[in-house]
N, C-alpha and C positions, 0 to 999 in steps of 0.2 A: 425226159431229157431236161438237166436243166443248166441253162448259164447264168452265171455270177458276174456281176459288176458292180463295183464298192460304192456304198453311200456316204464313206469319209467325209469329211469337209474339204481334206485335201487333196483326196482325188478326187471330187466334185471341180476344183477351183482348175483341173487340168482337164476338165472336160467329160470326166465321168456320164454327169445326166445324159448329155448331149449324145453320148457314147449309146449309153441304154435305151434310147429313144430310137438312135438308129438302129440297134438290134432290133429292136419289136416292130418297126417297121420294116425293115428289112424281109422278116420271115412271113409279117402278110401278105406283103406282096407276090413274096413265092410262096405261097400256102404252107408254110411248115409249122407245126404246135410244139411250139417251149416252154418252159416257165424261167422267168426272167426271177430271178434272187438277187435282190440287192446286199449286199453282206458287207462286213468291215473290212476294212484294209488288212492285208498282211503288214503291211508297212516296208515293204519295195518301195516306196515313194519316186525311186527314178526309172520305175515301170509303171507308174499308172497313167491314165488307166489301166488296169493290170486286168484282164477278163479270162475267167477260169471257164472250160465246157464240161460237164459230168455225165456220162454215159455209163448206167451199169459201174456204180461207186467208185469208177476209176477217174482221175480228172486229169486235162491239160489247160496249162495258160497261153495267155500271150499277151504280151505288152511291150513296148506302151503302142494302145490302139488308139490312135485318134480318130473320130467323126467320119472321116472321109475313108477310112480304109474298112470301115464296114462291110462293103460290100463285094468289095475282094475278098474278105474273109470267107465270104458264102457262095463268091466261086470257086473257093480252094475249099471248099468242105470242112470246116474248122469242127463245126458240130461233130465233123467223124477222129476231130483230133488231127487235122491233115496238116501238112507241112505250110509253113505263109513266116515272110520274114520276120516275124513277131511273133512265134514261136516262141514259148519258153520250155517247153515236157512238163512234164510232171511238177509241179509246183512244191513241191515237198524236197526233191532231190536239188532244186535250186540251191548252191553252196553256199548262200546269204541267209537261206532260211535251214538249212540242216545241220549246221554248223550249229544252231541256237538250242539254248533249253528252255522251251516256253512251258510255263506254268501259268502267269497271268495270262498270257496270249495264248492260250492252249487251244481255243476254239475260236480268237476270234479271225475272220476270212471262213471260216469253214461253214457257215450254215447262218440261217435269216436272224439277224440280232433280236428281233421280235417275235421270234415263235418260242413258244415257253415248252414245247414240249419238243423241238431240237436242243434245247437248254440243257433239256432233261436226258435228251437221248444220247447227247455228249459229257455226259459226269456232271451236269448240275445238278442241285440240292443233294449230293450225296454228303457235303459238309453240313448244312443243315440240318438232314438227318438224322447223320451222328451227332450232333453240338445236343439236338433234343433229347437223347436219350442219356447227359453228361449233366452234372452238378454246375451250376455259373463257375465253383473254385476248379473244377478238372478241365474247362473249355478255358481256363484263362492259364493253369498250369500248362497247357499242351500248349498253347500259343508262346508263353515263357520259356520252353524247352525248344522251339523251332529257335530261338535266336530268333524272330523278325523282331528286324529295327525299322521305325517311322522313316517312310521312306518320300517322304514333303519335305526332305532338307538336314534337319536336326540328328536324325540319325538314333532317336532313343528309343531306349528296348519297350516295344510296345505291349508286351508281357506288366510290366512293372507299373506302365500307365491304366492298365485295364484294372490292376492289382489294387491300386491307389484306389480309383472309384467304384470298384467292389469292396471295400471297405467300407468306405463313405456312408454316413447313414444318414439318410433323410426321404421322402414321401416322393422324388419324385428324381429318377436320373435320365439325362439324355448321350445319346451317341449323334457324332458333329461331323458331316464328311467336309473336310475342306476340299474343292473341285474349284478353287480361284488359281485354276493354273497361266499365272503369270507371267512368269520366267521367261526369258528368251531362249529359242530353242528348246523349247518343251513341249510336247505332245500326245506324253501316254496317259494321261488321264483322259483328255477328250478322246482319244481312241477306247479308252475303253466303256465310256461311257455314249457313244454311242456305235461300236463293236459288238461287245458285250455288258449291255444293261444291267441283267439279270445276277450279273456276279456282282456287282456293287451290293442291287439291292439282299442277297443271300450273306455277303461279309457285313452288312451291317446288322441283320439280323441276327448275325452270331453274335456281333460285338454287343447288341442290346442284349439278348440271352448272360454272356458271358458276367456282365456287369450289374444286370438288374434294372436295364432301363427299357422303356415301353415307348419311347419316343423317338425318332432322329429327325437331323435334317441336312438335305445335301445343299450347300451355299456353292451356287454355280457360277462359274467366271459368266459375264454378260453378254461378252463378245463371242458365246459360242451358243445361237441360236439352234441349228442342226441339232446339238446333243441337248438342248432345252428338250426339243420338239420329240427327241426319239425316248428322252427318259420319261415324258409326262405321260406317254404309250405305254412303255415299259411298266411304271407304276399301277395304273391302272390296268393292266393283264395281271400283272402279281397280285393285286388285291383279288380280281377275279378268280386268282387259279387258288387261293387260298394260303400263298407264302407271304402275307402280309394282312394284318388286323389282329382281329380278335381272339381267331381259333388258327394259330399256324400248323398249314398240316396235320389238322386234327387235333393240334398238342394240348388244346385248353389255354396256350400260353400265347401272349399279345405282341407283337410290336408295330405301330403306325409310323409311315415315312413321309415325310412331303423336302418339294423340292421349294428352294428358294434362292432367288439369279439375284447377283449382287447389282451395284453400281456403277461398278468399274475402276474401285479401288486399288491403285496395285498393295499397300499395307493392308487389305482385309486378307491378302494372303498370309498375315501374321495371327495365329489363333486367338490371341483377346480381341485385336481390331473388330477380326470375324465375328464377334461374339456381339460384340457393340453392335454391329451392320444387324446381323441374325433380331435384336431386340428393339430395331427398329432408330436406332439412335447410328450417329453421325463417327463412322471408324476412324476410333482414333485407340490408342494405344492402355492395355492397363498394367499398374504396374503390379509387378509378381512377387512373392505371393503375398493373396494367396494363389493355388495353383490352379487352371480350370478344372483339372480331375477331379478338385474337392470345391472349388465355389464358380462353377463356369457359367453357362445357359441360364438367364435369372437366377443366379446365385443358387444354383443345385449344381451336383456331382456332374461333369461332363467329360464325355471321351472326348478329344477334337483326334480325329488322322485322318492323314488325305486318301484320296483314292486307291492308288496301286497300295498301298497298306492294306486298307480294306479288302480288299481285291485279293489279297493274297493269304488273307484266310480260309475261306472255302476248300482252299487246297490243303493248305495244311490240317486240317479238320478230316479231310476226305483220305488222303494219303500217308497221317500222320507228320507228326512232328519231326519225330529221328529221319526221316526221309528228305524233308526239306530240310536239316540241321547239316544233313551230309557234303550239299553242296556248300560253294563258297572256300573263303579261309579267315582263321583266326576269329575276333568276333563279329566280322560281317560275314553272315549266314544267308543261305538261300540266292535269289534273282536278282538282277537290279536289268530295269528296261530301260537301256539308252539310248537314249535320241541323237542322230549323227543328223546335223546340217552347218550351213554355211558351206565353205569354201569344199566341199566332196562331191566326191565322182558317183556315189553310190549315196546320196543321202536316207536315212531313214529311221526305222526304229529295231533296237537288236535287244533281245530278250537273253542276258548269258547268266553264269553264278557268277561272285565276286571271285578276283584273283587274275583274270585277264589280264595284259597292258594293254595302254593305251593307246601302245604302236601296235598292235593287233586290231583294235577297235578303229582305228583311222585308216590302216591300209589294208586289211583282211578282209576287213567291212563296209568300208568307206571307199577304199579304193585310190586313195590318195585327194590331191586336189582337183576340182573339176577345171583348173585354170590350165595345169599343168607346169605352174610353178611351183618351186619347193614351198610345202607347210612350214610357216614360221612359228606358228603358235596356234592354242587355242583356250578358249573360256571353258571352262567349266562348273557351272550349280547358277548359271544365271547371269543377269544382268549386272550383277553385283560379283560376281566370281573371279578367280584370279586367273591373270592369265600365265600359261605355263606356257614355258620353250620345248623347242623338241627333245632339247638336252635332257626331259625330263620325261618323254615319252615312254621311257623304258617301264616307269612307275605302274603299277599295280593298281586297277579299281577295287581299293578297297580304304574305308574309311579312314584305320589309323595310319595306311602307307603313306593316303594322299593328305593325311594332317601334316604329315613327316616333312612335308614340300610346301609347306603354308596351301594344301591344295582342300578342297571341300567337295563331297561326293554331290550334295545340293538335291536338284530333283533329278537326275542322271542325263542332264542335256548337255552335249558338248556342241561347240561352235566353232567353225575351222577357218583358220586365216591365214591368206598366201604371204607368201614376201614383199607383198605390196603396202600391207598394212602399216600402217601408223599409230602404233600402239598407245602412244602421246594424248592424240586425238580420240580414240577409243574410250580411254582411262576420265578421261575430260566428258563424256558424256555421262560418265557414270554419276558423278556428282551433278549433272543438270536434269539427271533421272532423277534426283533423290531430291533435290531442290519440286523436280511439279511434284513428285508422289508423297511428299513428307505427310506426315496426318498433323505435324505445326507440335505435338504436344509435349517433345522437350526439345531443349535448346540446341543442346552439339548437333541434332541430325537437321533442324528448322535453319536455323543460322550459319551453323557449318556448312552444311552443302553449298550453301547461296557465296560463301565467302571461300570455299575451296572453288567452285567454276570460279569466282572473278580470278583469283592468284592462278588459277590452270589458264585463263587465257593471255592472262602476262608473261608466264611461261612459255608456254607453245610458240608466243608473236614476237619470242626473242626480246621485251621490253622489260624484263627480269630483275630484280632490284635483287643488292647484294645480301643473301640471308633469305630468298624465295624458298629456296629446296628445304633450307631448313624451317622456316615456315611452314611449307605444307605438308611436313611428315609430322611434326608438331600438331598441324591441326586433327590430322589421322590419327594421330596416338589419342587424342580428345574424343574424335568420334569413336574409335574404337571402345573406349572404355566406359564410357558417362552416357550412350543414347541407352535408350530405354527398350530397343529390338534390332533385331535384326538389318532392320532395313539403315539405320543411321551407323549400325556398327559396322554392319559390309562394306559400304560404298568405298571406304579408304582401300578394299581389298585390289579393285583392277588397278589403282592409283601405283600402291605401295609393290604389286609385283610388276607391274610397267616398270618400276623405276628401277628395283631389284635387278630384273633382267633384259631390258632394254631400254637402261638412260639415256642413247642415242634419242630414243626418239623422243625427250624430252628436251634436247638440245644440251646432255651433259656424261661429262667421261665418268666410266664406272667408279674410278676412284673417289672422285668426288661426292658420289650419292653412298658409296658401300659405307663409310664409317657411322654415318645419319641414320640407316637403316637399321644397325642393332638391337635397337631396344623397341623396334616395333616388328 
């Protein structure tokens, strides 16, 4: 018999340990023998703790269990699957979770994130396996044939990036997992790094096979101890079980992985930055190109992709290309894991193909607002993201639908906001994000942000001089064009769709901001 209760971070932060603690006490007390699994989240998030029973391979949940109903659980016989108002059935047939097509999430909730040989008993290293028995140019061709596009933002065919530094000739390449998941409302990387370990470190071993490099390294956001603690585990059994070093699975052939936790940058989540931080020096920005593919990691050939990229190799390796190419539409191919918080009723994380709307994704999934006021809006790709109205809900997750809408797929996090919101206010933070996190290293995103907050709070405070609005679309059209990343070129995004579509809450009539906004 065994029970599962998640090691998340985030069901830890609602009481999981606390949760698990009382189970094992619980069953001493009444002499009963379990084995207690701690496993990763489904990503229910508004059921956890979410505690699954396994009897004879069939399983029930129930959530959310808090501390104190422990022990009602084990006068209702939970163990035998028994009826308790926390009840979920069958955790599979839940319509949150069977509704979904997990690929990356395929195994994680299901079994010990740290046993290498559930890894295995669940379809892991079946993409390894096969990548060994493939040429570097037919593991980089099948990966070019699924459609996966880098899914940390940018959205580029990670085929063509692999392609670049398989070319590349020089003594020595590396593969770079960027895991600085920064983004607000973003979560599936840390879930699956400490979910599912073992597929990170099997996708990166493809991507070293695919390209020809014997090195990586995973740059891990700081602020996520837990997944420090379970990858440095994780590493250490893979080297044991022999899918990492010198002799992978017998193959004769190498790759070494080490982890390494950043500072707390939020621009190291920009792959040069990253790259700086990684060499030991102070993240700040380089300019391109040349490209990292051909001069990254100490000026050798480097892969940089984030996580759920990596992560979703394995699969396509294992399953084929054509099989992941089928889901989706047009040229966003395959999964994308979207993370629903803020203002929802069902917050969490939803594993579908591209093509969805996003009025399925907010109230199919999400279940609407947890306020119970009408959704007004929401963010999407981050702290820097535009915000879209509902008027726009109908749109499509998928890259070129939501370019169509000045919208950006991002890391797949959305953020949901009632009618209460003040988008005005919102847009205004975004520029005092960019102000602390700038790396200072060019002008428009150092200087601009600091001079976008001051004219945003003149704005806001109704002390507006004649020529502000246009002022501060002017200064956006600047940052847009001239910073040097991401981060200086975004920030204008929540500013300029605040204004687009609710100049109210900037204290100005539409007519007046529409004809200013054309040209940006």
């Amino acid at each position: 018999m065994r029970v599962y209760v998640p090691r998340d971070f985030s069901a830890c932060a609602l009481g999981a340990d606390e949760v698990a603690r009382a189970i094992e006490r619980e069953a001493g007390r009444r002499g009963i023998t379990l084995e207690l699994v701690r496993n990763g989240s489904r990503g229910l998030y508004w059921l956890e703790p979410f505690v699954e029973v396994e009897r004879n391979g069939e399983r029930v949940a129930y959530g959310p269990v808090s501390e104190e109903e422990v022990e009602s659980l084990f006068d209702q016989n939970f163990l035998e699957g028994k009826e308790h108002p926390a009840r979920q059935g069958n955790p599979e047939e839940i319509p949150y979770l069977r509704r979904q097509t997990r690929l990356v999430f395929r195994r994680i909730g299901k079994n010990d994130p740290l046993s290498l040989d559930e890894y295995r008993k669940h379809g892991g290293l079946a993409g390894l396996a096969r990548a060994l028995t493939l040429s570097s140019q037919q593991i980089v061709e099948e990966v070019t044939k699924s459609g996966l596009r880098g899914r940390g933002g940018a959205g580029f065919p990670t085929g063509i990036k692999w392609k670049t530094t398989l070319q590349a000739v020089d003594d020595q390449k590396y593969i770079v997992c960027n895991a600085d998941e920064g983004d607000s409302g973003t979560f599936s990387d840390r879930m699956v790094i400490e979910g599912d370990p073992f597929l990170l470190i099997e996708g990166m071993t493809i991507a070293g096979l695919a390209v020809g490099a014997t090195e990586g390294y995973v740059y891990l956001r700081s602020e996520y101890p837990l997944a420090r603690r379970i990858f440095e585990e994780a590493l250490e059994r893979a080297r044991a079980g022999g899918i990492l070093g010198k002799d992978i699975l017998g193959s004769g052939k190498s790759f070494f992985l080490n982890l390494y936790v950043g500072a707390g940058a939020y621009v190291c989540g920009e792959e040069t930055s990253l790259l700086e931080s990684l060499e030991g020096k102070r993240g700040m920005i380089r300019p391109r190109p040349p490209l990292p593919a051909v001069h990254g990691l100490w000026q050798k050939p480097t892969v940089v992709n984030n996580v759920i990229t990596l992560a979703s190799v394995p699969g396509i390796l294992a399953d084929g290309a054509d099989a992941y190419a089928q889901l989706g539409v047009g040229r966003s191919k395959g999964t994308l894991p979207v993370q629903l918080s803020g203002n929802l009723r069902r917050p969490g994380l939803v594993e579908v193909p591209f093509g969805i709307t996003l009025e399925e994704l907010l109230f199919d999934y999400g279940g609407g607002t947890a306020s119970g006021r009408p959704l007004k809006a929401i963010q999407i790709g981050g702290p820097l993201g535009p915000y879209l109205p509902s008027s726009l809900f109908h749109v499509t997750l998928d890259y070129e639908e939501l370019a169509k809408v000045r919208g950006i797929v991002g890391h797949g996090g959305i953020v949901a906001f009632d009618d209460t919101v003040n988008l005005g206010e919102m847009a205004r933070y975004a520029m005092e994000f960019c102000a602390e996190e700038s790396c200072g290293k060019c002008t428009p995103c150092r200087i601009g942000s600091t001079r976008g907050m001051e004219l945003m709070d003149k704005i806001l405070s109704g002390k507006k001089a004649p020529g502000s609005i246009q002022l501060l679309v002017d200064l956006c059209d600047v940052m847009i064009n001239a910073s040097l990343c991401g981060l200086g070129g975004m920030t204008p995004f929540p500013v300029l769709s605040g204004l687009r579509h609710f100049p109210e809450d900037f204290g100005y009539a539409k007519e007046e901001v529409e004809p200013l906004l054309q040209k940006v």
